[in-house]
Backbone as numpy.savetxt, mean C-alpha at the origin, in Angstrom:
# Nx Ny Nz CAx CAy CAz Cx Cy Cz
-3.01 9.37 15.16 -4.02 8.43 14.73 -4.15 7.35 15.81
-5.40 7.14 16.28 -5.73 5.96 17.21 -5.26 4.56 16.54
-5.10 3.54 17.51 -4.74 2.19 17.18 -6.43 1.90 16.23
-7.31 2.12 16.87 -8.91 1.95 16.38 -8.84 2.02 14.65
-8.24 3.13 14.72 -8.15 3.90 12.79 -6.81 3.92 12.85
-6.08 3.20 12.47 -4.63 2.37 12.45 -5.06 1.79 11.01
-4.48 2.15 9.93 -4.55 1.43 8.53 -3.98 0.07 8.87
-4.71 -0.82 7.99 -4.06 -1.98 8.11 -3.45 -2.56 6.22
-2.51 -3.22 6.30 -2.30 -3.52 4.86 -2.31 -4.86 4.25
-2.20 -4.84 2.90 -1.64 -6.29 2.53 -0.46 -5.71 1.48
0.05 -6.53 1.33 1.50 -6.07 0.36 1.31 -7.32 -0.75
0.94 -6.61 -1.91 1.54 -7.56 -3.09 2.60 -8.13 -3.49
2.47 -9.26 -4.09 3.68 -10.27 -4.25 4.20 -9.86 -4.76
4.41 -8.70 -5.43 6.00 -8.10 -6.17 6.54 -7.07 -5.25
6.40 -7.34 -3.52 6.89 -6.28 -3.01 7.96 -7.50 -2.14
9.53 -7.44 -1.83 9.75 -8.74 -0.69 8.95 -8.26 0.58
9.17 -9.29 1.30 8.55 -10.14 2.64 9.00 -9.15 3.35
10.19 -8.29 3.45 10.80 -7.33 4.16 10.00 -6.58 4.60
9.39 -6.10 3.35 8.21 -4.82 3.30 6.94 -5.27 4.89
6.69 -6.27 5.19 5.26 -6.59 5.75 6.03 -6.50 7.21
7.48 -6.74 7.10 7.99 -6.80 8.80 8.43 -5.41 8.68
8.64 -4.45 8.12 8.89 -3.05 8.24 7.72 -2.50 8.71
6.41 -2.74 8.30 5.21 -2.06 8.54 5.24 -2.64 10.30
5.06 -3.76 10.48 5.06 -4.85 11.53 5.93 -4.20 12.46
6.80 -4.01 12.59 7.78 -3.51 13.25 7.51 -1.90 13.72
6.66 -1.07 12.70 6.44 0.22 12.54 4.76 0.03 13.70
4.16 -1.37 13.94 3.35 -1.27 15.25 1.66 -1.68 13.88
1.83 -1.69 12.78 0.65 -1.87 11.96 0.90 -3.75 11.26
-0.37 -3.41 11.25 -1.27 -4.68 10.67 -0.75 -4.78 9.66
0.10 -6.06 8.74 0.33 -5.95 7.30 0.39 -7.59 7.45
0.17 -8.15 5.92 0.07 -9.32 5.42 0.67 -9.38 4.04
1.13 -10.52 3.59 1.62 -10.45 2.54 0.15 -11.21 1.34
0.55 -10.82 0.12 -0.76 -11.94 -0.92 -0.07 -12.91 -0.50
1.15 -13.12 -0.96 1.62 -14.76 -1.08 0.96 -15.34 0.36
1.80 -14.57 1.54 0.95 -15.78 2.36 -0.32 -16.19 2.29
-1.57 -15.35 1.91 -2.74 -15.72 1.50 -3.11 -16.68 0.52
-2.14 -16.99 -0.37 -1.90 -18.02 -1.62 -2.61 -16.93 -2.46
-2.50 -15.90 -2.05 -2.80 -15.05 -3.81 -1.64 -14.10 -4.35
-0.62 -14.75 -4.69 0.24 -14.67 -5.25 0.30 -14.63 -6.86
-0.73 -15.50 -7.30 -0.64 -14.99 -8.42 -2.14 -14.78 -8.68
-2.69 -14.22 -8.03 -3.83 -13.65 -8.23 -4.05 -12.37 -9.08
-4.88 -11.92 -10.02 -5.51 -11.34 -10.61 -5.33 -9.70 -9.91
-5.49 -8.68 -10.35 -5.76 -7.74 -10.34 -6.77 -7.28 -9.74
-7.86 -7.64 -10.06 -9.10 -7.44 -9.79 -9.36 -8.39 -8.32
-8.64 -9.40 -8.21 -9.09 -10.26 -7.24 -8.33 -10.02 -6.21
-6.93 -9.43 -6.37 -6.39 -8.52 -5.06 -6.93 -7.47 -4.67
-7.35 -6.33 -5.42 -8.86 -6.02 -5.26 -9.58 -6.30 -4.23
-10.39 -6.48 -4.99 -11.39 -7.21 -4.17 -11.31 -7.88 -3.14
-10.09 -8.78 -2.37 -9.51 -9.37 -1.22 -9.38 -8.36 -0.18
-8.48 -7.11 -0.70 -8.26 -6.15 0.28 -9.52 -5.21 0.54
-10.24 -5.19 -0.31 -11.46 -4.61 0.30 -12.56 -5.40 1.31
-12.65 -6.40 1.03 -13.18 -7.57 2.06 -12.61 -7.45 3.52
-11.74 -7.18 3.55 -10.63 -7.36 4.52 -10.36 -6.01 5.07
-11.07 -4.82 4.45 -10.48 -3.90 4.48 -9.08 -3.08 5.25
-7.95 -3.81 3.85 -6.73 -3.72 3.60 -6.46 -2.73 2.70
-5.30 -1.56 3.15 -4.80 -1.02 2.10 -3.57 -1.84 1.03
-3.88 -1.58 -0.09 -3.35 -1.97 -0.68 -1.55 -1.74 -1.04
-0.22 -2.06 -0.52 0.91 -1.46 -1.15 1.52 -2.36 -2.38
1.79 -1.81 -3.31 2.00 -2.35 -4.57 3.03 -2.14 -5.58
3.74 -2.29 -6.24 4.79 -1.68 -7.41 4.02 -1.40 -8.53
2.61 -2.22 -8.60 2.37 -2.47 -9.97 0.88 -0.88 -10.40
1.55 -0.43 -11.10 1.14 1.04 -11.63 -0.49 0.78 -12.38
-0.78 0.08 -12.23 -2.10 -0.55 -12.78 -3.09 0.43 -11.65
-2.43 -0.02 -10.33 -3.53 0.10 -9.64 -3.54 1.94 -9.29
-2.90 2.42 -9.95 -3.25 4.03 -9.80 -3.91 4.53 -10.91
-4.46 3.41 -11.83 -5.87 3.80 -12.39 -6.63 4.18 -11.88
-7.63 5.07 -11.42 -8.83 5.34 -11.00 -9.40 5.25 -11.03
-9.70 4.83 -12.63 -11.01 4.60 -13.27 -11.08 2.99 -13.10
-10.28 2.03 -12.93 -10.47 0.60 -12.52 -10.28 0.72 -11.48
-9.73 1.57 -10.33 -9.54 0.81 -9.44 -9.95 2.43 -8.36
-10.90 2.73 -8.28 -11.54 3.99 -7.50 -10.84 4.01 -6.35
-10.30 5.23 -5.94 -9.71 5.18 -4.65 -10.61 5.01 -3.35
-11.41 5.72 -3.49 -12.65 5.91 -2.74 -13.66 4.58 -2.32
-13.57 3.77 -3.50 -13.92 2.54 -2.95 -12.90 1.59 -2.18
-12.11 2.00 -1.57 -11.36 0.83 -1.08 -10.44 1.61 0.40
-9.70 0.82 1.22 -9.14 0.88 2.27 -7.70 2.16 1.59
-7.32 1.82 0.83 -6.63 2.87 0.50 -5.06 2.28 -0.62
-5.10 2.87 -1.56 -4.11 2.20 -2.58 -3.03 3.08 -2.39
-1.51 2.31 -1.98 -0.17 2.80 -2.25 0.97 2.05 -3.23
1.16 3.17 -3.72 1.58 2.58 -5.04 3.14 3.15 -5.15
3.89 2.50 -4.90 5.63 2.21 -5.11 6.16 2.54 -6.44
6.69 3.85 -6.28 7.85 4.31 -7.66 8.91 3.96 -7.59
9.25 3.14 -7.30 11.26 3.24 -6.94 12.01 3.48 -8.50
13.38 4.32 -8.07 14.08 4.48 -9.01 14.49 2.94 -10.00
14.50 2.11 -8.77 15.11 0.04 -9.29 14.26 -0.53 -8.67
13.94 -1.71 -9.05 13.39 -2.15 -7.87 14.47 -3.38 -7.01
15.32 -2.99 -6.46 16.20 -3.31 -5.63 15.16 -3.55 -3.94
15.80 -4.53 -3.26 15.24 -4.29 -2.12 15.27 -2.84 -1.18
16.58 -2.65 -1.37 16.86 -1.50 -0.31 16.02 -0.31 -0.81
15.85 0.19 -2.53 15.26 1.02 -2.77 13.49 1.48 -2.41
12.69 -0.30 -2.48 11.72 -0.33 -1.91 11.52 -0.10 -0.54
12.04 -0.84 0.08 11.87 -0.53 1.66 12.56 1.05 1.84
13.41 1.39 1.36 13.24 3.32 1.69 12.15 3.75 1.32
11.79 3.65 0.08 10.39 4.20 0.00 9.14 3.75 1.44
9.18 2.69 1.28 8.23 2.15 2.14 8.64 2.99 3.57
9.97 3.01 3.70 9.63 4.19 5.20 9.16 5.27 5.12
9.49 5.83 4.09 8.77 7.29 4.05 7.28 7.04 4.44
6.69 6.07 3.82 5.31 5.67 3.78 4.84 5.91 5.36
6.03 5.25 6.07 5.59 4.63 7.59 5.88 6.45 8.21
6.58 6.86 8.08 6.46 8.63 8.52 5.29 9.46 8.37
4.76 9.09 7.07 3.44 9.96 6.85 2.39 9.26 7.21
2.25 8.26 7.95 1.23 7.30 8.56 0.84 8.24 9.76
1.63 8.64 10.56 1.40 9.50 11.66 0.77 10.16 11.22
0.60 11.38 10.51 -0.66 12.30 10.15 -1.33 12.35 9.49
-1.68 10.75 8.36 -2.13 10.68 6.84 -2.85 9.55 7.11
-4.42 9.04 6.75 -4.27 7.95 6.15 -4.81 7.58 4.84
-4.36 6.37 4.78 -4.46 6.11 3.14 -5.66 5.65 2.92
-6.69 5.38 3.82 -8.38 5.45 3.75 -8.77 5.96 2.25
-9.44 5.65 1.50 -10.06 6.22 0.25 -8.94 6.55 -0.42
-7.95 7.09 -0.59 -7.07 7.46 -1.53 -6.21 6.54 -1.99
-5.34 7.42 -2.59 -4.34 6.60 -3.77 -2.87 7.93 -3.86
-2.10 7.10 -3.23 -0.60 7.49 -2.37 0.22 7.12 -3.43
0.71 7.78 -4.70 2.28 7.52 -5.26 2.93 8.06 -4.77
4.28 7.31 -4.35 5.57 7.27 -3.26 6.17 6.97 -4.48
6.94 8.36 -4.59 8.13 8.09 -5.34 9.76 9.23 -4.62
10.85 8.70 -4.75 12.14 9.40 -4.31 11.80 10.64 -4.62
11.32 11.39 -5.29 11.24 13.03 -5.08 10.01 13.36 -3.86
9.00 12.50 -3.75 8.21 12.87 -2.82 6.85 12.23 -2.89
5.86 12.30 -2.39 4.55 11.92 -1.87 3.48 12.61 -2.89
2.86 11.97 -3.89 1.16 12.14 -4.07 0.51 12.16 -4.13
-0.91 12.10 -3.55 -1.68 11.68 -2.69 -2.89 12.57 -3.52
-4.26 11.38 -4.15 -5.31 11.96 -4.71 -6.33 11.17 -3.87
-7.86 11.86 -3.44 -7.73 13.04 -3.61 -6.97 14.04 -2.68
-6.78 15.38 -2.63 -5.80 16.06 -1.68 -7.07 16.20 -0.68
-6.49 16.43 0.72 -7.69 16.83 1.31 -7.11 18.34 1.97
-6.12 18.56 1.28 -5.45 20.08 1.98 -6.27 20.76 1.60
């Protein structure tokens, strides 16, 4: 994937700060809500921020793998965090896997649940 089409993210405030320097470190664009002061922003209004911005979204909160509120297709691309705990260490493993399948995937239009057994990704484009 070119730097050009290089996903860029924002990470919701229920993910730590860790998460945005893992991506950062991994050579991509990431931001946190909080630093934006939307920390406790709305659903709909993180939303809507990362599409402005066009930001993929990474998140814990299972809301946003609704479809029907939250269309994959309309937006930069929603990843959505299963962890077994939500412990730091457990998130940021997940979150690497994330950064592995960046190389041949992106999260453009779709909607990525990352969970410890594995990757699923609607719609498929296999």
């Amino acid at each position: 994937m070119t730097d050009a089409r290089k996903p860029r993210f924002k990470l919701d405030a229920n993910l730590p700060v860790e998460a945005a320097h893992l991506l950062g470190t991994a050579g991509y664009d990431a931001v946190t809500a909080e630093a934006q002061g939307l920390a406790l922003a709305t659903d709909p209004r993180i939303a809507g921020v990362c599409e402005a911005e066009g930001r993929a979204l990474v998140t814990l909160d299972t809301d946003f793998s609704d479809i029907r509120s939250y269309p994959p297709d309309k937006s930069a691309g929603l990843i959505v965090l299963r962890p077994r705990n939500q412990s730091k260490p457990a998130i940021l493993g997940l979150l690497s896997e994330v950064v592995k399948v960046l190389s041949t995937e992106s999260p453009t239009g779709r909607l990525w649940i990352v969970e410890p057994k594995g990757l699923r990704i609607w719609p498929d484009r296999a």
